[in-house]
FIBA-393716 format. One record per residue (C-alpha): x, y, z. Coordinates in steps of 0.1 Angstrom, whole numbers, padded with zeros to 4 digits, always signed. Layout:
% residues N
XYZ
...
END
This chain:
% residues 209
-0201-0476-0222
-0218-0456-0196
-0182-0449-0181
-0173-0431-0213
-0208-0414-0216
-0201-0401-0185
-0166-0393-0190
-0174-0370-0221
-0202-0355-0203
-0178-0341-0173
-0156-0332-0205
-0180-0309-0219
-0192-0296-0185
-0155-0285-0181
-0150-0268-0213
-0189-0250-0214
-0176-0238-0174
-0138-0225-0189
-0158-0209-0219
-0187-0190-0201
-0163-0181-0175
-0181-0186-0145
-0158-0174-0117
-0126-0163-0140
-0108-0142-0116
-0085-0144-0089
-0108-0142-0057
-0106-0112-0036
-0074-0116-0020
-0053-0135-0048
-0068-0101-0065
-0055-0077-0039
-0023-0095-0035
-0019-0087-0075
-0026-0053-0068
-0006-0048-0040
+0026-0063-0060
+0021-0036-0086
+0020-0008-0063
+0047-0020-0038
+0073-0020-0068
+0059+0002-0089
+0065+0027-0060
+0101+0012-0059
+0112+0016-0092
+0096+0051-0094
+0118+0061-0067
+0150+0050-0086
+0134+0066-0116
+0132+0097-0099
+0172+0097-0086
+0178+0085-0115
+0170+0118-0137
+0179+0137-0106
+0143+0143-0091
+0146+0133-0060
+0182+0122-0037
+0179+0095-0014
+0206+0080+0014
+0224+0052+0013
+0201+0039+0040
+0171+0049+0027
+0177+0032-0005
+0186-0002+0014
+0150+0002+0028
+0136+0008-0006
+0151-0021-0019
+0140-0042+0010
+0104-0028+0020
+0082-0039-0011
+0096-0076-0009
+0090-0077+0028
+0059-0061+0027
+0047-0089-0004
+0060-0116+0017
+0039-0108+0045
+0006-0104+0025
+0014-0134+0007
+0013-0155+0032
-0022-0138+0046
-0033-0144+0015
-0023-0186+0014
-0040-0183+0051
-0070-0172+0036
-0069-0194+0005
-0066-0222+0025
-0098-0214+0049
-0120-0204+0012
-0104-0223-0019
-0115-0207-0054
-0142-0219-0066
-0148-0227-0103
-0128-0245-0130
-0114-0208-0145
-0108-0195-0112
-0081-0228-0103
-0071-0223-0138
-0060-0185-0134
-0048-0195-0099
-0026-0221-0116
-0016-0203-0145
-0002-0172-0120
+0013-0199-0095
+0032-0213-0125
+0045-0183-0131
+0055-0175-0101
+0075-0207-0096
+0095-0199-0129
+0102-0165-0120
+0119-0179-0084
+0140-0202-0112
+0149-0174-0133
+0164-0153-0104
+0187-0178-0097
+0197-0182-0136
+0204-0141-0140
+0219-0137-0105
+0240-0163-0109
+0251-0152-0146
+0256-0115-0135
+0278-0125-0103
+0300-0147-0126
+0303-0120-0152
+0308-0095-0126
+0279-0077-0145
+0247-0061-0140
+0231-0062-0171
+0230-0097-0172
+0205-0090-0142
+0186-0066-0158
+0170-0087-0187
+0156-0102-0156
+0123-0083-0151
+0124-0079-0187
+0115-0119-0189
+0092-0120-0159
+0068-0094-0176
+0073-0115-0208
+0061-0146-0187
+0029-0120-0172
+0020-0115-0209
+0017-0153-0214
+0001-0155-0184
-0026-0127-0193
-0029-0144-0227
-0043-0173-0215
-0067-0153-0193
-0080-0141-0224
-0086-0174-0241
-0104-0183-0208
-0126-0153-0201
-0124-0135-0236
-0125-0102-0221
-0107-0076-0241
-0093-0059-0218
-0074-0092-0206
-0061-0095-0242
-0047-0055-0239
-0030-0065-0204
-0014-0094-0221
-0002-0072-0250
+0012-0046-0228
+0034-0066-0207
+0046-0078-0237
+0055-0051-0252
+0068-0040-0217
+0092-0067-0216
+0103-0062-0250
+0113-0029-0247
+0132-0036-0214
+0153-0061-0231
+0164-0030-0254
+0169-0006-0230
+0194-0017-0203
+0215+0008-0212
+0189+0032-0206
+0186+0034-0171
+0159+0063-0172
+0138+0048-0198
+0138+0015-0187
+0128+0025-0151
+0099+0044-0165
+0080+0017-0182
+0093-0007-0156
+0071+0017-0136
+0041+0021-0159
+0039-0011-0164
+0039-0023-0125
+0012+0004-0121
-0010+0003-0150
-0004-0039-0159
-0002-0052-0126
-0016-0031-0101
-0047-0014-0116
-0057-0047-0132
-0053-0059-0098
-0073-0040-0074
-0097-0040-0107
-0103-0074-0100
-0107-0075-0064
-0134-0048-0069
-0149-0073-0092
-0150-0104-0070
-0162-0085-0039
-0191-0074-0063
-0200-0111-0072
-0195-0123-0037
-0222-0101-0023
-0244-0105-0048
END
């Protein structure tokens, strides 16, 4: 009997932590690292926005290092980040529970590149690739709806409904190349990295206080 008082006790400890939202972000670098993402290929796409209604005319070279640098550059901060992660684990129930929500994520989106990039090479076309990123910010709305049910912050909730949307209107538009470039772009700016680099400012507020 005392077992299952116990047991129900730790239950509701859990759900009063998830609720209040004691630690509900991301940590500093897992925060940063979000931020970062945004930026690095919110910068990329903006540059194929911009050849792509004639802006701006890059080499063949140059756009091999554009394709290249953002995922390089993520790669590398990643992996400072796990470093770091490792040394100071999150702390607090909604903290692993964001962690694990974005990790999840992550994992499916390494499945799905291998589903489209596969179906596009077969079909010998590239739109098939394209509904790609459409999907992923799909799966970053999901992921931002469930920060909201954890933190019940409304901005969270407006994050979640703009990738949404986002990847809504991508599936429509891959035969828009300009369009769908642009909000690929907004929304890698705006959804990904602002909220990012929002939340990093927000841990390293709690941390020193």
């Amino acid at each position: 009997m005392n077992d299952e008082i116990k047991s129900v006790q730790d239950d509701l400890a859990f759900l009063r932590t998830v609720a209040e939202g004691r630690g509900g972000g991301m940590g500093v670098a897992g925060a940063a690292l979000y931020g970062s993402a945004g930026m690095l290929y919110g910068i990329q796409c903006l540059s194929y926005y911009l050849q792509e209604v004639g802006i701006v005319r890059l080499s063949p070279t140059a756009n091999i290092i554009m394709a290249w640098a953002p995922t390089v550059i993520f790669l590398v901060l990643m992996t400072i980040v796990i470093i770091i992660d490792r040394k100071r684990p999150a702390v607090g129930v909604t903290s692993r529970a964001v962690n694990s929500a974005f990790a999840g994520a992550g994992i499916a989106n390494l499945a799905l590149v291998l589903v489209f990039a596969s179906a596009a090479e077969r079909h010998h076309d590239f739109h098939y690739w394209l509904f790609h990123p459409a999907v992923v910010f799909v799966l970053q709305g999901a992921v931002w709806y469930v920060i909201f049910m954890l933190r019940r912050r409304w901005w969270t909730a407006l994050v979640a409904a703009g990738w949404l949307v986002s990847g809504v209107a991508l599936g429509m538009l891959i035969e828009r190349a300009d369009l769908y470039l642009l909000i690929a772009t907004l929304s890698l700016v705006l959804l990904m990295a602002v909220p990012g680099f929002g939340m990093m400012r927000q841990a390293l507020r709690a941390s020193a206080a």
